[in-house]
C-alpha positions in Angstrom: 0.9 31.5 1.8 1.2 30.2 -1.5 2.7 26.6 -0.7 4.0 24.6 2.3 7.3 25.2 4.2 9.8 22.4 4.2 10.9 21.9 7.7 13.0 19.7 9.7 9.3 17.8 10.3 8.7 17.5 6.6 12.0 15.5 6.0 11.2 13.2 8.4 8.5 12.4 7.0 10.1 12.1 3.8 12.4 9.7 5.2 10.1 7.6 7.2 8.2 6.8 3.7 11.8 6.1 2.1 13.1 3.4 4.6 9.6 1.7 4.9 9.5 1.0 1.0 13.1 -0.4 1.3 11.3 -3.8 1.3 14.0 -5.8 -1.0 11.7 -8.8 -1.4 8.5 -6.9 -2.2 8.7 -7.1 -6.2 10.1 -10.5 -5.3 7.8 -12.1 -2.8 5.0 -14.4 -5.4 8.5 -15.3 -7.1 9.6 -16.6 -3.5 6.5 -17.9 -2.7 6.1 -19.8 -6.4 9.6 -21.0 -5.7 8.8 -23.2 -2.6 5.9 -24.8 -5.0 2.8 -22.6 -3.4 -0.2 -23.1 -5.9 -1.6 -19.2 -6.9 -4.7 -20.0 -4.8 -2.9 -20.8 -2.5 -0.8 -18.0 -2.5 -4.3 -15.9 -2.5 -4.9 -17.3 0.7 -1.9 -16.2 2.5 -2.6 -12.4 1.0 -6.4 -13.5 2.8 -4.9 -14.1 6.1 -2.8 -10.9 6.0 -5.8 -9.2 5.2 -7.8 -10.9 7.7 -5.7 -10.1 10.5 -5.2 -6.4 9.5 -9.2 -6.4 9.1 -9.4 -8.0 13.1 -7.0 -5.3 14.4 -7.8 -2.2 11.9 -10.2 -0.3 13.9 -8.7 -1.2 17.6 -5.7 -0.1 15.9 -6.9 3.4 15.1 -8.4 4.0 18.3 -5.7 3.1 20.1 -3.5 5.7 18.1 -5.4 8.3 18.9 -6.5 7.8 21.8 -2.9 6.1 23.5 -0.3 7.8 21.2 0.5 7.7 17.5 4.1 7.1 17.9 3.4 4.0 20.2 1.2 2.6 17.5 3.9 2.8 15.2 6.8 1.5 17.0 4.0 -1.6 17.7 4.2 -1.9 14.4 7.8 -1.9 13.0 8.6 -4.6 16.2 5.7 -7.3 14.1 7.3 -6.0 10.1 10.6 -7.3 12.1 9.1 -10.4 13.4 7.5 -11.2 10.1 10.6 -10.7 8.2 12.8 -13.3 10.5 10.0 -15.9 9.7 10.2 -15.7 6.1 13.9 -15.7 6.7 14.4 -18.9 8.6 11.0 -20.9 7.5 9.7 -23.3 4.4 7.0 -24.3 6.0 3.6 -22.9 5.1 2.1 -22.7 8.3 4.6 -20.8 9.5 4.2 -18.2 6.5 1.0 -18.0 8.0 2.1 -17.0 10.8 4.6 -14.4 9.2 1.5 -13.0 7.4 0.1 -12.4 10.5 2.7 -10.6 12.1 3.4 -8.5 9.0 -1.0 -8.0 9.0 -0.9 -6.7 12.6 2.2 -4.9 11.7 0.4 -3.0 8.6 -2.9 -2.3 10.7 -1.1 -0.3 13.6 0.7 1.5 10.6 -2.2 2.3 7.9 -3.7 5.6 8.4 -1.6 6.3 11.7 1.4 8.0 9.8 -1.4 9.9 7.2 -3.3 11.2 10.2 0.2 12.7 11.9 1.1 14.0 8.7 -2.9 15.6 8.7 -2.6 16.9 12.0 0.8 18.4 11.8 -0.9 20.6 8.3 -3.6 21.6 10.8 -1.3 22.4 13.6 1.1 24.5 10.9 -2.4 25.7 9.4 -1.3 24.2 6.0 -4.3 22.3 5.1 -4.8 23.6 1.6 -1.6 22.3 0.7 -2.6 18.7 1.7 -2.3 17.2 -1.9 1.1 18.8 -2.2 2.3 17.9 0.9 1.6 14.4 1.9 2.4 13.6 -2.3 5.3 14.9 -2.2 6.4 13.0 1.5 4.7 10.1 -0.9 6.8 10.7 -3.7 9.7 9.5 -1.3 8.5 6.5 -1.0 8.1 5.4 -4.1 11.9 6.2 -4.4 12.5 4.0 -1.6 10.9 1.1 -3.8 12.7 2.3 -6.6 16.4 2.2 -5.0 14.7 -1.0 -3.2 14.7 -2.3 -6.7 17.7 -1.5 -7.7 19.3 -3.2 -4.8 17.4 -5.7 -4.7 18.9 -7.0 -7.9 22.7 -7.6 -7.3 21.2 -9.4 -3.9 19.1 -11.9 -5.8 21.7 -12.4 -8.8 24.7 -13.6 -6.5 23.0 -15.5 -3.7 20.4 -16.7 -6.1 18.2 -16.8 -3.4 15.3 -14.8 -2.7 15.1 -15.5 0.7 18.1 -13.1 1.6 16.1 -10.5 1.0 13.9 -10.1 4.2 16.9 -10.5 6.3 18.5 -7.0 4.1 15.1 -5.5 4.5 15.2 -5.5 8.7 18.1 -3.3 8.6 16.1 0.1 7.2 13.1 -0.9 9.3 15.2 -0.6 12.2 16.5 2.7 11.4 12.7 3.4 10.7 11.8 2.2 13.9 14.6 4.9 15.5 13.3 7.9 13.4 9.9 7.7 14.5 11.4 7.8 18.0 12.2 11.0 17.4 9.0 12.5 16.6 7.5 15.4 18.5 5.2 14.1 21.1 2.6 16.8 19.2 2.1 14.4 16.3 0.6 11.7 19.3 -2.9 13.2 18.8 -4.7 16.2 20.0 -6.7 14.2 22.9 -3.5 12.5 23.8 -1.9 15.6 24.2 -5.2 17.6 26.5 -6.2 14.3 28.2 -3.2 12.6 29.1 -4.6 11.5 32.7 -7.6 9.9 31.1 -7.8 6.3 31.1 -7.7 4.1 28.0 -10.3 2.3 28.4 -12.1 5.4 28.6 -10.5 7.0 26.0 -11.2 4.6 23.6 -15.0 4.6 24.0 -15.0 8.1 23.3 -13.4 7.1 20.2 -15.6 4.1 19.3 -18.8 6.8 19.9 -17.7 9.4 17.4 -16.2 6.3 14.8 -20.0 5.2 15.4 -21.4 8.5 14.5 -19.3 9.1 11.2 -20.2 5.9 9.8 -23.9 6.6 9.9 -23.4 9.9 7.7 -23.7 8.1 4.1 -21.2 10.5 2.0 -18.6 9.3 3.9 -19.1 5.8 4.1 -19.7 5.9 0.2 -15.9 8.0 0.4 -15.0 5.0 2.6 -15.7 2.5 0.1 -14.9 4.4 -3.2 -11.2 4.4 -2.0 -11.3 1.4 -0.3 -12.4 -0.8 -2.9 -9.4 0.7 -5.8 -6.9 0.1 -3.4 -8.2 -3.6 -3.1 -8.2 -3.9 -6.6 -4.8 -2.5 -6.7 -3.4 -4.5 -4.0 -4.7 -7.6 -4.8 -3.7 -7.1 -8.5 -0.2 -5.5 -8.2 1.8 -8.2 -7.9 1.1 -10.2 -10.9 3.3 -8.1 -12.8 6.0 -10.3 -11.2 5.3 -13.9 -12.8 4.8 -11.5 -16.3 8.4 -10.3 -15.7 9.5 -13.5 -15.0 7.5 -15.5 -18.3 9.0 -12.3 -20.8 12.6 -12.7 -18.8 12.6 -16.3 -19.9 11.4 -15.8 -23.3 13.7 -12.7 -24.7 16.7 -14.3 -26.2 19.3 -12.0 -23.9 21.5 -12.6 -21.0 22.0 -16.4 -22.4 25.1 -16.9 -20.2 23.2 -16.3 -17.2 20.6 -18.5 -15.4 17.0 -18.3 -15.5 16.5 -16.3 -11.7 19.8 -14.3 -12.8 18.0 -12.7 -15.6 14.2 -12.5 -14.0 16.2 -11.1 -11.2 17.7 -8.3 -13.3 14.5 -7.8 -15.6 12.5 -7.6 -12.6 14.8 -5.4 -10.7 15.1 -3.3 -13.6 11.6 -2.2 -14.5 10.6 -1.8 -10.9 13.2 0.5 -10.7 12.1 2.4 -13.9 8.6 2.1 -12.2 8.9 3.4 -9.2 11.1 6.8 -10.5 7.3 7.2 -12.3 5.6 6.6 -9.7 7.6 9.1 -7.3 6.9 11.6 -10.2 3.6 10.8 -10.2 2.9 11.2 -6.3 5.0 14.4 -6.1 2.5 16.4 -9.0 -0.8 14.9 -8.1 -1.6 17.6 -6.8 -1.4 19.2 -10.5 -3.5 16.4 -11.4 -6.3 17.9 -9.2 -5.9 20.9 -10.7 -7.6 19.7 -13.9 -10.6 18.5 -12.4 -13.7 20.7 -11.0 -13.5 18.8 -7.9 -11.9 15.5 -5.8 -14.6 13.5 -6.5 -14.5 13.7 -10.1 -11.1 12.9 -10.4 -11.8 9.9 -7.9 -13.9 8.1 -10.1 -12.3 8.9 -13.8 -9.1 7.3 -12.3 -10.8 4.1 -10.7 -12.4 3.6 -14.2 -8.9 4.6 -16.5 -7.1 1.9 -13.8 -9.8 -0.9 -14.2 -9.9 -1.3 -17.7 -6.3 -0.6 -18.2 -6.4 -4.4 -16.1 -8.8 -5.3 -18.6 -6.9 -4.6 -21.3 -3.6 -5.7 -20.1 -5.5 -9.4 -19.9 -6.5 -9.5 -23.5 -2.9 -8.4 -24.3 -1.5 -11.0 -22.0 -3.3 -13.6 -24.1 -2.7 -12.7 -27.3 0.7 -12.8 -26.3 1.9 -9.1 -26.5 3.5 -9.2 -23.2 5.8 -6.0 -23.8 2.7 -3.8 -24.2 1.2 -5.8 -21.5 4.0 -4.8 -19.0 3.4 -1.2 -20.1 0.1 -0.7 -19.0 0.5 -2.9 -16.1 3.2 0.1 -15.0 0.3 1.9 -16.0 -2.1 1.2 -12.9 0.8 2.0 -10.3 0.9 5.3 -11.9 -2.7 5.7 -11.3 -2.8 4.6 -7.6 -0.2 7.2 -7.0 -1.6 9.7 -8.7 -5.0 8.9 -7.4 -4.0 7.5 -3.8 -2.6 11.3 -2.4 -5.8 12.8 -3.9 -8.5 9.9 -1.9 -6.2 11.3 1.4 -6.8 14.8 0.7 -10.4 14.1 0.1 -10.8 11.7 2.7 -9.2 14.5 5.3 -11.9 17.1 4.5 -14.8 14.5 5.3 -13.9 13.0 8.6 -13.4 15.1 11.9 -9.8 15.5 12.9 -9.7 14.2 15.9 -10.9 10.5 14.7 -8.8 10.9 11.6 -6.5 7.8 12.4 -10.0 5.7 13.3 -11.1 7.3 9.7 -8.2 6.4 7.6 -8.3 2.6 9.4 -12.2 2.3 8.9 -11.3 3.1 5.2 -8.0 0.3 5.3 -10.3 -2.0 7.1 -12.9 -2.0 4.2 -9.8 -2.2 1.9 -8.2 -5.2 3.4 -11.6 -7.1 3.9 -11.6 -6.7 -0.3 -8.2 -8.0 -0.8 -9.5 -10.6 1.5 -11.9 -11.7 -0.6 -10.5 -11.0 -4.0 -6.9 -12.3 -3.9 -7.9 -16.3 -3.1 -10.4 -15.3 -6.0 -7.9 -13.9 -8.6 -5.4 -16.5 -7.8 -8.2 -19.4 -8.3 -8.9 -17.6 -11.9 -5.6 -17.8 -12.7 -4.8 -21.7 -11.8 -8.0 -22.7 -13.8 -8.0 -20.0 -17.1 -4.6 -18.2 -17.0 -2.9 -15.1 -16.4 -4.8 -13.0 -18.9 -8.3 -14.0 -18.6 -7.9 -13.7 -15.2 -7.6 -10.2 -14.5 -10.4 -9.9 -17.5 -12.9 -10.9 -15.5 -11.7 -9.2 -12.2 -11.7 -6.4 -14.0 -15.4 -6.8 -15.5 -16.3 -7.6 -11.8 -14.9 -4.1 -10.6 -16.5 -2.4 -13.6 -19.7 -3.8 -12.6 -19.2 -2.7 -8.8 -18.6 1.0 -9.7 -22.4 2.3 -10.2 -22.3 1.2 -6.4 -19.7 3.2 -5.3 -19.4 6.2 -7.6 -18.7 9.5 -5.7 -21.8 12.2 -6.4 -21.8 15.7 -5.5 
């Protein structure tokens, strides 16, 4: 067989990935948060507590996925994205963002690596595990079009409320309608020792599972794999959404759209090149697996693109201060074309390291490390930021990743 069959399966999982990027306020949210007065350090340290609490319930998470149901886990998590989304809706208060961020934390650790380790086990139940590149891009490539359409909607919502907050309370409506579609997932896709040991205890079941997570983390390739991965997705994640306030400074500056207000036209320059983003990006998931193609072997390609994407940063920050914020924007766009070029290829990688039936506890090991990162480096970016600026800011983040990557460079 020369390439995957698209079943009924496959556009589910297409569609899963397109409702859960239909977050409206995602390329809004440090505009929100700016906009009720939140210093950028501050901000940092709500991204910390999200990342905190999707560290504390990361690994339980996974184990409980495979070892309970994959579908549960899921559904788990779509109920907190819900509760998280009402809080934002309804609050100003900080602490209470807090508290959003933790729902939305716990809501992102019983999701990460669940959906990528059904997706893995369905290719080794249909025996299509040479195609994993191609397939889980391509089921990737629709969710970058659900940020893209996201985008686009996301604009006429902002321009006549001229409100942000709307936003969350529009984004419930696809998660609900995610939360149904994964209801209707084969009870195959639960996990291969949920489906032979279904009279097994939890509590048993999920020391079996610590015993073998124990096991793979002492073998050293795939803790470096771990950590390779883990630490340009933190660097990604924790960077990302800077391109927001750039948007919003180049929005103000262009002498356009006069007639309109100052969130009217951030909204639609914002809006705008998110969409145009994101179309990339889709393109960019979808032929990864072309990408591969070019390279001798995963691990190669793993750490030309976590170099080409950390001093793109770096370069983006000396741009930003001498002012070219046009060509600054474009290789900002830049690194989200990397991640998803570079993200579908760390799976497929990732999937031929760690033993299939701890591949959930795998992928969430690997988003553990990742959100313990963002942890650490968002409060840290944001506290560059207040004191030096935009630009030398993400200069010397990215020096610091350059310096980290001797550390965690993949070898043969």
């Amino acid at each position: 067989m020369d390439s995957f069959k698209r079943t009924f399966q496959y556009y589910k999982f297409c569609a899963y990935g397109f409702l859960k990027n239909l977050r409206f306020f995602d390329i809004f949210f440090l505009l929100f948060l700016r906009e009720v007065g939140i210093k950028f350090l501050y901000i940092g340290v709500l991204y910390s507590v999200r990342q905190i609490t999707i560290n504390l319930f990361e690994i339980p998470s996974g184990l409980v996925a495979d070892g309970w149901g994959r579908k549960r886990a899921l559904l788990l998590a779509f109920l907190n994205y819900l509760t998280s989304f009402l809080i934002f809706f309804f609050s100003t208060d900080y602490r209470l963002f807090m508290m959003a961020m933790i729902f939305f934390g716990i809501g992102e650790a019983f999701r990460s690596g669940t959906h990528k380790a059904m997706i893995l086990d369905y290719l080794k139940i249909k025996k299509w595990t040479e195609h994993s590149t191609r397939f889980y891009g391509s089921t990737r490539s629709w969710s970058q079009l659900g940020s893209a359409l996201s985008s686009l909607v996301a604009i006429p919502i902002v321009f006549f409320s001229a409100s942000y907050r709307i936003l969350f309370l529009a984004s419930a409506i696809p998660y609900v309608l995610d939360f149904l579609l994964i209801l209707s997932y084969p009870n195959e896709l639960n996990g291969s020792r949920w489906r032979e040991q279904t009279q097994i205890q939890l509590w048993d079941e999920l020391k079996t599972h610590f015993r073998s997570f124990i096991l793979s983390l002492k073998n050293k390739l795939i803790l470096k794999a771990y950590l390779n991965t883990a630490t340009y997705i933190a660097f990604f994640k924790g960077t990302k959404d800077y391109l927001q306030p750039l948007l919003k400074v180049t929005a103000l500056s262009l002498p356009i759209m006069l007639q309109f207000s100052g969130q009217q036209r951030t909204a639609i320059l914002v809006g705008s090149v998110f969409f145009i983003l994101y179309i990339f990006t889709s393109l960019a998931s979808r032929f990864s697996w072309r990408i591969e193609q070019y390279f001798t072997t995963l691990f190669q390609a793993l750490n030309k693109m976590y170099l080409i994407g950390v001093m793109s940063i770096a370069l983006t920050g000396i741009l930003i201060i001498a002012r070219k914020q046009v060509l600054a924007i474009l290789l900002f766009i830049f690194l989200y074309l990397i991640q998803n070029i570079r993200r579908p290829l760390a799976v497929s990688y990732l999937s031929k390291k760690i033993d299939n039936q701890i591949l959930a506890s795998g992928l969430s090991t690997e988003s553990q490390l990742e959100t313990l990162l963002v942890a650490i480096y968002a409060p840290f970016l944001g506290w560059l930021i207040d004191i030096s600026g935009l630009g030398a800011g993400l200069v010397i983040s990215s020096i610091t990743f350059l310096i980290i990557y001797p550390l965690i460079r993949l070898k043969n």
